[in-house]
C-alpha positions as CSV (number, residue, x, y, z in Angstrom):
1,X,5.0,-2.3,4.3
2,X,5.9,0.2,6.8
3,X,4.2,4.1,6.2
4,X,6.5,6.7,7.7
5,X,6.4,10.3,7.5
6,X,8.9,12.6,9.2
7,X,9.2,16.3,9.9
8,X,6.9,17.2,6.5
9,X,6.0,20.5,6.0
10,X,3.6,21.8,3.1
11,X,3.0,25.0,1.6
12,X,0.2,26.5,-0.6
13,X,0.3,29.8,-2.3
14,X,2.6,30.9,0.1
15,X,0.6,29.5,3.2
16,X,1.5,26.8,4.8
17,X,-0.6,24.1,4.9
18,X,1.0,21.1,7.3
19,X,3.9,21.8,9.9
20,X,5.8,19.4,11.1
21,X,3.9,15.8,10.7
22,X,5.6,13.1,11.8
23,X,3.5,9.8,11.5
24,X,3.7,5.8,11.0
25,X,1.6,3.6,9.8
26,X,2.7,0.3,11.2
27,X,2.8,-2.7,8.4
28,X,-0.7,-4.7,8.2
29,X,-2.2,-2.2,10.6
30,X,-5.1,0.0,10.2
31,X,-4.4,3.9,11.4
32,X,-6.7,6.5,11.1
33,X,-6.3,10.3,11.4
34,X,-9.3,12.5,12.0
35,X,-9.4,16.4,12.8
36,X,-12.5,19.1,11.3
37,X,-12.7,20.2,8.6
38,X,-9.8,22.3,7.1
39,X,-6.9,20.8,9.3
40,X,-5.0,19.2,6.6
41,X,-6.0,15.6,6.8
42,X,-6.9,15.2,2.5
43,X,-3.7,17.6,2.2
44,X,-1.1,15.0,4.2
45,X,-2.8,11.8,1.6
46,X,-2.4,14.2,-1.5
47,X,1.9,14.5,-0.3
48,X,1.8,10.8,0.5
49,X,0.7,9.6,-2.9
50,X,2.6,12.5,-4.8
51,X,-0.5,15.0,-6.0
52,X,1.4,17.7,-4.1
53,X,5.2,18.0,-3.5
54,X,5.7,19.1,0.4
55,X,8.3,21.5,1.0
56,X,10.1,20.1,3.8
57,X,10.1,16.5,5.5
58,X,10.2,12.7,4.3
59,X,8.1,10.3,3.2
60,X,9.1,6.8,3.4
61,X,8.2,3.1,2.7
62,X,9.8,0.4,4.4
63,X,12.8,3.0,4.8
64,X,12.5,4.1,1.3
65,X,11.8,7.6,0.0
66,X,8.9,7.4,-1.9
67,X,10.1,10.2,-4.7
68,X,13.0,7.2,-5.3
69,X,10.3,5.1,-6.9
70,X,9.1,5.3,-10.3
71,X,5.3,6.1,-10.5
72,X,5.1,2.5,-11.8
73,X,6.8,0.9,-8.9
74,X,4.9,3.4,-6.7
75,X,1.6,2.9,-8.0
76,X,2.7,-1.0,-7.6
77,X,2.7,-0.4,-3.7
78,X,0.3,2.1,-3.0
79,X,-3.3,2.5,-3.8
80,X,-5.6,5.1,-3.3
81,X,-9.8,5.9,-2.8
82,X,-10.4,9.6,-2.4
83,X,-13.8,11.1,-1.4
84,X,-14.2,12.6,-4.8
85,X,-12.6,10.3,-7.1
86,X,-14.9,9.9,-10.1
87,X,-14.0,7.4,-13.0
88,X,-16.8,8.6,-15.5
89,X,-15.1,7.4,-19.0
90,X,-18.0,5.5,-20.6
91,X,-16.3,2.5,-19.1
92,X,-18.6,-0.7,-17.3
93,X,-18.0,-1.5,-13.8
94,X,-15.4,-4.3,-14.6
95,X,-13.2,-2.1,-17.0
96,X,-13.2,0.7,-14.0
97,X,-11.7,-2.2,-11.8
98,X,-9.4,-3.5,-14.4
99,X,-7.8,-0.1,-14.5
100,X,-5.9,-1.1,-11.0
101,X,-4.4,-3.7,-12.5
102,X,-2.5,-1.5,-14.8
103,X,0.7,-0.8,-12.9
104,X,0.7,-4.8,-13.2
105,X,0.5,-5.5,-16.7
106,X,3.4,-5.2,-19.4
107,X,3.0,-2.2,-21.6
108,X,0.3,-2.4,-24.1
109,X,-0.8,-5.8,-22.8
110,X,-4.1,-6.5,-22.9
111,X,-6.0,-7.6,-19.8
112,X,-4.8,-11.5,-19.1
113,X,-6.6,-14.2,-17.4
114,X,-4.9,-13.0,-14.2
115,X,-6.9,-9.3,-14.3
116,X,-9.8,-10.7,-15.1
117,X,-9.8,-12.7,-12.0
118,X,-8.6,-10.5,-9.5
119,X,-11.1,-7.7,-11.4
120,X,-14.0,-9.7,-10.9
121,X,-12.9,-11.4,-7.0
122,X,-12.4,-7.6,-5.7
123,X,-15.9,-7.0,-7.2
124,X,-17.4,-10.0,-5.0
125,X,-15.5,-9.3,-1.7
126,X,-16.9,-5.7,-2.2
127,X,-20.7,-6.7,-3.1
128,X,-21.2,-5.6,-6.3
129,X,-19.8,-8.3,-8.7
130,X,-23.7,-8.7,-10.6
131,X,-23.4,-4.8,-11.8
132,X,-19.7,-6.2,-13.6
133,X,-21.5,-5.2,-17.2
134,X,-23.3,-2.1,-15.6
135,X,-21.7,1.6,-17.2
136,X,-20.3,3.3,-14.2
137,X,-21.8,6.5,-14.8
138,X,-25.3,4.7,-14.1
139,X,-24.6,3.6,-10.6
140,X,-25.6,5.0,-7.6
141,X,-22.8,7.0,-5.3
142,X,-22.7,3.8,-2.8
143,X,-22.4,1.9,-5.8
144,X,-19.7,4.4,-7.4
145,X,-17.4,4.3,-4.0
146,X,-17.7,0.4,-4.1
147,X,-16.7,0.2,-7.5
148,X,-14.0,2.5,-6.6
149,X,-12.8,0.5,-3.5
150,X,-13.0,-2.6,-5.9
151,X,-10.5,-0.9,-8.1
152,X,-8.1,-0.3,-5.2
153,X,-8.6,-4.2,-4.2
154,X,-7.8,-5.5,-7.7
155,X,-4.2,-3.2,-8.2
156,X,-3.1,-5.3,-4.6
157,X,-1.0,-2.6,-3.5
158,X,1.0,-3.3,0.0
159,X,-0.3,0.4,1.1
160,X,-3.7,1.7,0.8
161,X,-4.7,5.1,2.0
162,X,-8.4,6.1,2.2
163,X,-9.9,9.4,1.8
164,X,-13.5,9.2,3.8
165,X,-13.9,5.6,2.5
166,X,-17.9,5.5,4.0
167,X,-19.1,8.5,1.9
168,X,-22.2,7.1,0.5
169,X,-22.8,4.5,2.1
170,X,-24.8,3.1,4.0
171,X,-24.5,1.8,7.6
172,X,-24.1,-1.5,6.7
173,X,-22.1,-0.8,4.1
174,X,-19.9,1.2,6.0
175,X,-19.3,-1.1,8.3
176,X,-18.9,-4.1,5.6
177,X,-16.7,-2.3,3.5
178,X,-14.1,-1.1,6.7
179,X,-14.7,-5.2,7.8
180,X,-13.2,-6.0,4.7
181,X,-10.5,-3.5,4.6
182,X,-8.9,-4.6,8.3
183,X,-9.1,-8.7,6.6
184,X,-6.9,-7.6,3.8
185,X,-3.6,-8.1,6.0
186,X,-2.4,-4.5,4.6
187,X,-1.0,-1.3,6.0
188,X,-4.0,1.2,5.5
189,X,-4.3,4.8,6.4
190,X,-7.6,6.4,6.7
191,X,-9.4,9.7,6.8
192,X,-12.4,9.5,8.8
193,X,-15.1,12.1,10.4
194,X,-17.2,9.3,12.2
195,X,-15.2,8.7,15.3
196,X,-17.3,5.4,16.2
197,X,-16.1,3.7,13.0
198,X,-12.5,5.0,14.0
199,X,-12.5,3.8,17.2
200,X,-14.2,0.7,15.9
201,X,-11.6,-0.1,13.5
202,X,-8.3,1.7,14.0
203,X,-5.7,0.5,15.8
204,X,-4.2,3.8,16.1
205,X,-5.5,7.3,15.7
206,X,-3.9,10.4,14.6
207,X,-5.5,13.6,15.9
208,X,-5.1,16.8,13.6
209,X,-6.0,20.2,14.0
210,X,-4.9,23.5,12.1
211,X,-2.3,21.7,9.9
212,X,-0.6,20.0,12.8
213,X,-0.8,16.3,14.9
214,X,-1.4,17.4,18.0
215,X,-2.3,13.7,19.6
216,X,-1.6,10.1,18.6
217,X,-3.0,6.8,20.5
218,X,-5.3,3.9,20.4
219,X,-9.0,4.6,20.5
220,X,-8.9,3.8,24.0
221,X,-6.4,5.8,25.0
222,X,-7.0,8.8,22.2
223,X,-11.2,9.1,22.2
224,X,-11.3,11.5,25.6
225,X,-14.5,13.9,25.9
226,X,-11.5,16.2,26.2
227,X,-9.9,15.2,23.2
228,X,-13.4,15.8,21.0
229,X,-13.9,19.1,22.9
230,X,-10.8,20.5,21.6
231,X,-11.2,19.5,18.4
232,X,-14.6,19.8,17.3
233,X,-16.1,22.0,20.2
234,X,-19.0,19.8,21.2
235,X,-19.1,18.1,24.4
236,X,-19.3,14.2,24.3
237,X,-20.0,11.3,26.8
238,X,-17.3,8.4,26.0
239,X,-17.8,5.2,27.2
240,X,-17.2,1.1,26.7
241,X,-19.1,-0.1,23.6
242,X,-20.9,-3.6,25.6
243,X,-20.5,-5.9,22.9
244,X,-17.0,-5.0,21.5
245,X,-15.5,-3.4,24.0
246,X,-13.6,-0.3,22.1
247,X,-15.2,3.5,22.7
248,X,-18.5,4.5,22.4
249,X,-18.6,8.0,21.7
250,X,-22.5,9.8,22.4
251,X,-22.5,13.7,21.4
252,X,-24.4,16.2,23.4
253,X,-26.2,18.4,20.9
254,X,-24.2,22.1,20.5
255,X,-27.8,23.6,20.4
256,X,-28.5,22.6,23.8
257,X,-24.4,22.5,25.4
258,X,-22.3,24.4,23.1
259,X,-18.7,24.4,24.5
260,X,-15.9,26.0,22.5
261,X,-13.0,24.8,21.2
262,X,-10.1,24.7,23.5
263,X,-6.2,24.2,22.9
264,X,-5.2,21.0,23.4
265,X,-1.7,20.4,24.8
266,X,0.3,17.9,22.1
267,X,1.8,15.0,23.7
């Protein structure tokens, strides 16, 4: 399922937030969008998956607007792990994940044989299927986000959008868990700070800044010292990764070669 958005604008308390983002996420592709802190990136997921109402533009899936489904339907299609999502109702690890099979189920059904499998196989492709009878609350934050990720797995959307998917993790896990996410076949659109896992595992980046795209491209064509420069203001060295062959990214420390931010000309 195709991810489009066109010419969407959002305003909060009277200042606007995002101006003019057009973007697509190309079916069973993984797209990323990264930017500092502040640009807009959690904003633009909050509009896609309806937390926030934007006051201009379109959002659309396979050519649908998405405010023509019904949250059901929606929900259905689209799944979502935010940075901050916490799921702390005195639930176990295995009633958290059954929770994405919700949009699934017939109203007031009880969880069928179906759920329960699906529950428990996104708990082993994620790692943690032996903390299924574990309370939530009790796990660690790696644990928490891979629970949560789980949850997202087992609601089999067509869409997923990630919010900073690695919080938490480890290094393994970070790269495990974003493995496992570009095998699921599905269109997924993530937020992420670490450029190295972006150009790792996107096959197209966004570039934000200040509310506004102001570059798209593959990692090899996108991930310029230039590029980093302008949004981050730290210089960088970018080179060819030897083993896999997408960007390496090295970052000069600012102490020692600060360089400030410069525009950036959108293309």
């Amino acid at each position: 399922m195709e991810l489009r958005i066109e010419n969407l604008d959002l305003f909060q308390n009277k200042k606007q937030i995002l101006k003019n983002m057009n973007l697509t996420a190309k079916a069973g592709q993984v797209t990323g969008i990264i930017g500092p802190n502040g640009c807009g990136k959690s904003s633009l997921l909050r509009c896609i998956y309806g937390a926030v109402s934007p006051g201009h533009g379109r959002i659309l899936l396979n050519g649908q607007e998405s405010h023509s489904f019904t949250r059901r339907n929606l929900a259905r299609n689209l799944a979502v792990v935010l940075q901050s999502q916490t799921s702390d109702l005195g639930l176990t690890v295995l009633e958290t994940v059954l929770l994405g099979r919700i949009p699934h189920k017939p109203a007031f059904g009880g969880n069928r044989k179906e759920d329960l499998a699906l529950a428990r196989e996104s708990l082993e492709r994620t790692g943690i299927i032996h903390l299924e009878d574990r309370a939530f609350s009790t796990l660690s934050g790696g644990e928490k986000q891979r629970a949560l990720i789980a949850r997202s797995l087992s609601q089999a959307p067509r869409i997923l959008l990630m919010d900073e998917p690695t919080n938490h993790l480890d290094i393994l896990q970070q790269y495990e868990i974003l493995e496992l996410v570009k095998s699921l076949g599905i269109t997924v659109l993530l937020v992420l700070h670490d450029l190295n896992l972006a150009a790792t595992f996107c096959e197209k980046i966004y570039a934000m800044q200040k509310g506004h795209l102001i570059a798209q491209g593959t990692p090899e064509t996108l991930l310029t010292n230039k590029l980093i420069q302008a949004l981050y203001g730290i210089d960088s060295l970018v080179d060819q990764h030897p083993a896999r062959g997408h960007p390496r990214i090295t970052f000069n420390h600012p102490r020692f070669n600060h360089t400030e931010r410069t525009a950036y000309e959108v293309h």
